[in-house]
C-alpha positions in Angstrom: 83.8 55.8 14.7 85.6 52.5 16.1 86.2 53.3 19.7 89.6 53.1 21.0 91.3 49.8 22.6 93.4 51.0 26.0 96.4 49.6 26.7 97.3 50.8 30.1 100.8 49.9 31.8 102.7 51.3 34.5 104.1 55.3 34.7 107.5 56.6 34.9 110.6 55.0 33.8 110.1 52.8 30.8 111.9 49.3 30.0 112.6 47.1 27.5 109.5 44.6 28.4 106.6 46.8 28.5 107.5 48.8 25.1 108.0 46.0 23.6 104.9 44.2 24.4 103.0 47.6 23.9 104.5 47.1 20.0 103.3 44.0 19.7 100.0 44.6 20.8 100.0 47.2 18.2 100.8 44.7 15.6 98.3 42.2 16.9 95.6 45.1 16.5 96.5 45.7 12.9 95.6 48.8 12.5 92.4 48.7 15.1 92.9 52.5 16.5 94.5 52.5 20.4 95.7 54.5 23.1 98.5 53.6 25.8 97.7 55.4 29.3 100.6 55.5 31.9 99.5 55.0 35.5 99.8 53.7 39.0 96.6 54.2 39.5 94.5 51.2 40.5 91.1 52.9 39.5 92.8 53.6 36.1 93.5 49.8 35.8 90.3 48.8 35.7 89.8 50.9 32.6 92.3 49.0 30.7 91.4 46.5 27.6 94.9 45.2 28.2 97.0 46.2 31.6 100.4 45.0 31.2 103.3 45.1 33.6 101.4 46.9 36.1 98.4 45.2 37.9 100.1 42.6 40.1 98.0 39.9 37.9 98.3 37.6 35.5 94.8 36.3 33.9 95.2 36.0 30.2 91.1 35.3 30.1 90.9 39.5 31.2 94.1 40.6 29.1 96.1 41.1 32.7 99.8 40.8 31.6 101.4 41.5 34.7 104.8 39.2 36.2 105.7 41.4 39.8 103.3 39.6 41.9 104.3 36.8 44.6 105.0 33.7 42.2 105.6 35.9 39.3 103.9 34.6 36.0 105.3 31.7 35.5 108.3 30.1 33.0 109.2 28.7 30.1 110.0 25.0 30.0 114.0 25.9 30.3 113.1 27.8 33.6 113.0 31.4 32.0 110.5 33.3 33.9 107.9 35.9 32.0 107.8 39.7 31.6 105.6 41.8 29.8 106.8 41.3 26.5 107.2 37.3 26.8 103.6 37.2 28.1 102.4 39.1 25.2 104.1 37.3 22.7 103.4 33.7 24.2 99.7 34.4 23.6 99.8 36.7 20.6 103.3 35.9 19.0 102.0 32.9 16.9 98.9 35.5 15.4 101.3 38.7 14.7 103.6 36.3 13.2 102.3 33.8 11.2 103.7 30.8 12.2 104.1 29.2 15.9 107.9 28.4 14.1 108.5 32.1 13.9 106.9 33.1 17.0 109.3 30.2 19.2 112.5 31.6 16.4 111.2 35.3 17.7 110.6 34.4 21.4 114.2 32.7 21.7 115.9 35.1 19.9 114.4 38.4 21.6 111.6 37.0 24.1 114.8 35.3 26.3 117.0 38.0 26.7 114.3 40.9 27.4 113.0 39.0 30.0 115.6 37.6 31.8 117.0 41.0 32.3 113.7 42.4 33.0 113.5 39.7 36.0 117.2 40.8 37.1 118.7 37.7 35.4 122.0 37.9 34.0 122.3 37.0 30.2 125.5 37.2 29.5 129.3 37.0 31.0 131.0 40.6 30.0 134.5 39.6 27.9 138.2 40.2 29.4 138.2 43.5 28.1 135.2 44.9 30.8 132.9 45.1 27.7 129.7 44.8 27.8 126.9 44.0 25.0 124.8 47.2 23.8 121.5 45.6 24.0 117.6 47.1 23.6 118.1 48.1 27.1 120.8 50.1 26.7 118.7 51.7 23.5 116.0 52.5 25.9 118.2 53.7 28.7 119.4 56.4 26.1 115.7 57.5 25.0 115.0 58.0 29.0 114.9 61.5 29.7 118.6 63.0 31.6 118.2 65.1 34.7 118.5 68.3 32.3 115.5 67.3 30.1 112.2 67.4 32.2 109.8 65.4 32.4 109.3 63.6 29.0 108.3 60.1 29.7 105.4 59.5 27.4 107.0 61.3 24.5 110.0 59.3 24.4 107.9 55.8 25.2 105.6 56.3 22.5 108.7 57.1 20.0 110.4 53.6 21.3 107.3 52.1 20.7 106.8 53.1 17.2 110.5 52.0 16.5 110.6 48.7 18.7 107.5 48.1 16.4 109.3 48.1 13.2 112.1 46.3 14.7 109.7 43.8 15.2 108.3 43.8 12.0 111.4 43.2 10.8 112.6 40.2 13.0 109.9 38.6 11.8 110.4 38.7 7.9 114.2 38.1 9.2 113.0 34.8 11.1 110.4 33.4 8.2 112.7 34.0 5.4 115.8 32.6 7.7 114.2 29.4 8.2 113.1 28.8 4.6 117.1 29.4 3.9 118.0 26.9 7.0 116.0 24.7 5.1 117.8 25.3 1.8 121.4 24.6 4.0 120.1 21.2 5.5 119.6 20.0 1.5 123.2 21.2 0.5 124.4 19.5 3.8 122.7 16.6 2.6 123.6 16.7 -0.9 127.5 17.3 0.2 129.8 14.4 -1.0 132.3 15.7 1.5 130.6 17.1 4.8 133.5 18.7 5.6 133.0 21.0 2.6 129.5 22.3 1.6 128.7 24.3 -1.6 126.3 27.3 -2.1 125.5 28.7 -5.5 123.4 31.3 -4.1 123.5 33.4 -0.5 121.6 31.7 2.3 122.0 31.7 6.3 124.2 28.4 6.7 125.8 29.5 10.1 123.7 28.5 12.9 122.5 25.2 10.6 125.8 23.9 9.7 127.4 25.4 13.4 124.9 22.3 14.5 126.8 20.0 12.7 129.9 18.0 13.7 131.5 17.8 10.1 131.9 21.4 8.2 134.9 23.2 8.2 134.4 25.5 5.1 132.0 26.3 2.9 132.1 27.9 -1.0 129.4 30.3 -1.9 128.9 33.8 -4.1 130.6 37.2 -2.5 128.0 39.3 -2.1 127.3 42.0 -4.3 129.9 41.2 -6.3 130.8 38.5 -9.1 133.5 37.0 -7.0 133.2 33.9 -4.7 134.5 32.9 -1.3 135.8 30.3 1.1 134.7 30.8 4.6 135.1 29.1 8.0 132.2 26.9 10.1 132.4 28.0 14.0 131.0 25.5 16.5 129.1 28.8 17.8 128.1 31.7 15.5 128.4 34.1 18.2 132.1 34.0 18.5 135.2 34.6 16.5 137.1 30.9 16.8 136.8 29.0 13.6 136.5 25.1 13.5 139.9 25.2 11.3 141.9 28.0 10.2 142.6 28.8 6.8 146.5 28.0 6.2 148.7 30.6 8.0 150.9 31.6 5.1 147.8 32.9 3.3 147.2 36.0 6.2 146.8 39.0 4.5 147.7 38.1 1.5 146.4 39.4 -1.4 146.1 39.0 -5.5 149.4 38.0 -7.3 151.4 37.1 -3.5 148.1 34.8 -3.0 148.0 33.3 -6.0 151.6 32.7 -5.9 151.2 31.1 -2.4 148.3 28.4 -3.3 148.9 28.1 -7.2 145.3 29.4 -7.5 145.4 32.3 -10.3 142.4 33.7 -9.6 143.0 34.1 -5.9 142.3 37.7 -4.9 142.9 37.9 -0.9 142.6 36.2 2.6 141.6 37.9 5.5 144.8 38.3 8.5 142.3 36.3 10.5 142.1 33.8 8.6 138.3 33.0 8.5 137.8 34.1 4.8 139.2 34.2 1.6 137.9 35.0 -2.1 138.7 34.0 -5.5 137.6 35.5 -8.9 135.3 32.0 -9.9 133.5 28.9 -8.0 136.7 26.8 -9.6 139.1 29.0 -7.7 137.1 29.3 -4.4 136.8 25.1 -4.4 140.8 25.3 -5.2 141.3 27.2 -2.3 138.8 25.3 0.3 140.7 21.7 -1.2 143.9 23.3 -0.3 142.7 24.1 3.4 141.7 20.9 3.6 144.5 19.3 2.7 146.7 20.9 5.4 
């Protein structure tokens, strides 16, 4: 019988960092049979195959994957500093993943966040309204055990970590297949006569690609599901609402035979009150409607 690797972090209340990097270690094992101890004990430490976020040491050459000691445990090149989970992933990302592209995509995308908030870093500026993200940490917060519940600690972190590792799991086929597509994008960009309009005849992640460029205002590709197709706006950052240029303000709202009336398109079927999206029956009548935008 294979004898069991130990992953041993720290007791008590669970973060984001540690059951994440407990995830990943379980997907860098593939399949290899583990246990995770919780303790503050030192003497338990020292029985660990991996000790993570407990330990006050960092020494990748013994598995130590602590960051709380004087110094910490290092940064990234942009000055991020290391938790758990980004030490785990910086040495094992690449291997779980497949691809040093996918583990960087993966670190940026998750690795970041998680460990600036981990190191008391804020992330993010809460909007006008007071409102605030809901993030892994506020997923973890809720799995943490109320003052009517007892003392469940280990129960609940070994559920997160089951979940945080399919989360994973799926971030990466998310990542791999989303660069392929980004790939796909940068052709159409290329191929574009007009790099202010670029055409899709399939669905493929265009935003954060063509968000990087200075030209695109609309793009033209399939509805999803459905046989229809659409015209939709290019935002300078795909993580908020402002579009690069407005679809024309007499189309808000408006749908079928008022919309077609309105641009002369007689396939026209409706265009969203904010104005970022609008959908015609064919690829003729979504290429109408993006010329028209263009025009004014």
């Amino acid at each position: 019988m294979q004898e069991k690797i130990r992953i041993v972090t720290h007791s008590g209340t669970f973060h984001v960092d540690e059951i994440l990097a407990v995830s990943a270690l379980e997907l860098y094992l593939n399949g290899r049979p583990y246990e995770v101890v919780r303790s503050r004990d030192p003497e338990v430490w020292k029985t660990g195959d991996f000790v993570l976020d407990v330990g006050m040491e960092y020494d990748h050459a013994r598995r130590r994957y602590d960051h709380h000691q004087e110094g910490g445990a290092g940064a990234r090149a942009n000055g991020i500093p290391y938790s758990a989970f980004g030490l785990i992933w910086k040495h094992y990302g690449e291997e779980i993943s497949g691809s040093k592209e996918v583990a960087e995509t993966i670190d940026r995308k998750i690795g970041h966040p998680v460990d600036l908030g981990d190191n008391g870093i804020e992330s993010y500026t809460p909007t006008k309204y007071g409102v605030h993200p809901y993030a892994l940490h506020n997923i973890v917060v809720s799995y943490r055990p109320t003052w009517k519940e007892g003392e469940v600690q280990d129960v609940r972190f070994i559920e997160l970590v089951a979940g945080f590792k399919r989360l994973l799991e799926r971030e990466i086929i998310v990542v791999r297949d989303g660069l392929e597509g980004a790939r796909m994008v940068e052709e159409a960009y290329q191929r574009a006569e007009d790099k202010r309009l670029i055409i899709f005849d399939r669905q493929c992640p265009w935003q954060e690609v063509l968000s990087a460029k200075s030209e695109p205002l609309y793009i033209v590709k399939p509805k999803h599901q459905s046989n229809a197709w659409e015209v939709e706006c290019v935002r300078n950052d795909v993580h908020r609402f402002e579009n690069r240029k407005d679809l024309p303000y007499a189309w808000a709202g408006k749908s079928d035979g008022e919309l077609a009336q309105i641009t002369g398109v007689a396939d026209a079927v409706f265009c969203h009150s904010k104005l970022w999206v609008a959908v015609a029956g064919t690829r003729e009548g979504a290429l109408a409607l993006a010329k028209l935008a263009l025009a004014q």
